[in-house]
C-alpha positions as a Python dict, from the first residue, in 0.01 Angstrom:
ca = {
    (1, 'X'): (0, 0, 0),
    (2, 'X'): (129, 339, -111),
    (3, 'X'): (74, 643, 127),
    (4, 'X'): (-285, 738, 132),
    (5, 'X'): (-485, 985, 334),
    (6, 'X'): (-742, 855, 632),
    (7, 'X'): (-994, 1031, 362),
    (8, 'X'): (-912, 833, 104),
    (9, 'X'): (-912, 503, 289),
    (10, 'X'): (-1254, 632, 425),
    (11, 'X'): (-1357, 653, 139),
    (12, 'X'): (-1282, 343, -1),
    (13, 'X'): (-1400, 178, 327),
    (14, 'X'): (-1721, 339, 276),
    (15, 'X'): (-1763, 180, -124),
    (16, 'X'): (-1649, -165, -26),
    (17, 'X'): (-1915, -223, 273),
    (18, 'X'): (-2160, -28, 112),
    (19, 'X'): (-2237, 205, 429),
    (20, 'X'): (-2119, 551, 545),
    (21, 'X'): (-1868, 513, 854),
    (22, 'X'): (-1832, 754, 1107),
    (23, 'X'): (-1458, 942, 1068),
    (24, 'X'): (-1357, 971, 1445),
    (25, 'X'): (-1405, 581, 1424),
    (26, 'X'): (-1232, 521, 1126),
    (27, 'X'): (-949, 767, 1274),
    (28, 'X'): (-943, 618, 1588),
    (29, 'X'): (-888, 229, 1415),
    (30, 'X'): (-602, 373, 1199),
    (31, 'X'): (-431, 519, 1540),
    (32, 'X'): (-493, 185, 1667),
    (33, 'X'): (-347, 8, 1405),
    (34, 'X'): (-2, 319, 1437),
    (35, 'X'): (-7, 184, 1769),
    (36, 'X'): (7, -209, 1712),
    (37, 'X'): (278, -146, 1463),
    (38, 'X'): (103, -231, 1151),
    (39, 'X'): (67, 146, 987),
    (40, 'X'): (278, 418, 992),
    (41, 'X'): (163, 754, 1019),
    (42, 'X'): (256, 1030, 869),
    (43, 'X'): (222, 1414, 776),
    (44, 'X'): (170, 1516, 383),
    (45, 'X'): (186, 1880, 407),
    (46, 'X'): (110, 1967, 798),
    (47, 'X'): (-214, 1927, 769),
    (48, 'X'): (-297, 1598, 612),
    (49, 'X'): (-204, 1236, 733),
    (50, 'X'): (-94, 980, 530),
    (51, 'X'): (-107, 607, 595),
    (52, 'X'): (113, 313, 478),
    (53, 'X'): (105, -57, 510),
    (54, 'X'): (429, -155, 729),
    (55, 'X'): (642, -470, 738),
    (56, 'X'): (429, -613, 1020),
    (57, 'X'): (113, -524, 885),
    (58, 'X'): (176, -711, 533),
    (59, 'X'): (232, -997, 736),
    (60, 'X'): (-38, -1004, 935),
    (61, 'X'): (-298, -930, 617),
    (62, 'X'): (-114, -1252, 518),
    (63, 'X'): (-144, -1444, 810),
    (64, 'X'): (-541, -1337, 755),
    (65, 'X'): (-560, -1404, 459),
    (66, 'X'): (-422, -1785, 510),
    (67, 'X'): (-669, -1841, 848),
    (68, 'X'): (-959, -1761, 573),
    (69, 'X'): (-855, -1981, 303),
    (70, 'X'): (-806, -2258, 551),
    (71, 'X'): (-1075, -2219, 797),
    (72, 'X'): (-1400, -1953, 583),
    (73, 'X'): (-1372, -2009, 234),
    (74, 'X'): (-1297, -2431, 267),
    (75, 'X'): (-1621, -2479, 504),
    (76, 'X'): (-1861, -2251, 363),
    (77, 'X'): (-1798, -2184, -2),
    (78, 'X'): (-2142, -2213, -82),
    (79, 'X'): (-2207, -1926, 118),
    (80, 'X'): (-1912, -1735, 19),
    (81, 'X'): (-1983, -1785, -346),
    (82, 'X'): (-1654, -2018, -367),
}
C-alpha cells in the first residue's frame, strides 16, 4: 500500500461495505493500528495524514488471509460464493 490519506481510505472503506462510517471511528482504528505497529503515520503537508502498510502489517494481512482460506472459504464456499 502506497501512502494514502485517512480520507481516502474512508472513502474506499465506505464503497467496499456499502455504508457511510463515522470518521472519528475510522481515525481512531487507523491510530490503533499506528499503535500495534502495523501502519505508519505520517504528515503530507502539515495538515494531512498519510497512511502506509508496514512490514508487520503485510504480514499479518497474510497471516489473515491464510486463516480464511483454511478455515472460511474451505467450510462454507457455498455461502461465500466459492
Amino acid at each position: 500500500m502506497s501512502e494514502t490519506s485517512g480520507q481516502t481510505i474512508k472513502t474506499e472503506l465506505e464503497e467496499t461495505q456499502g455504508r457511510n462510517l463515522l470518521a472519528g471511528r475510522v481515525y481512531t482504528n487507523l491510530n490503533q493500528l499506528v499503535e500495534y505497529g502495523y501502519v505508519e503515520k505520517g504528515s503530507k503537508n502539515g495538515r494531512t495524514n498519510e497512511y502506509s502498510l508496514t512490514d508487520a502489517g503485510r504480514e499479518a494481512l497474510r497471516d489473515r488471509r491464510y486463516w480464511e482460506r483454511r478455515y472460511v472459504a474451505g467450510t462454507n464456499s457455498d455461502r461465500l460464493g466459492g
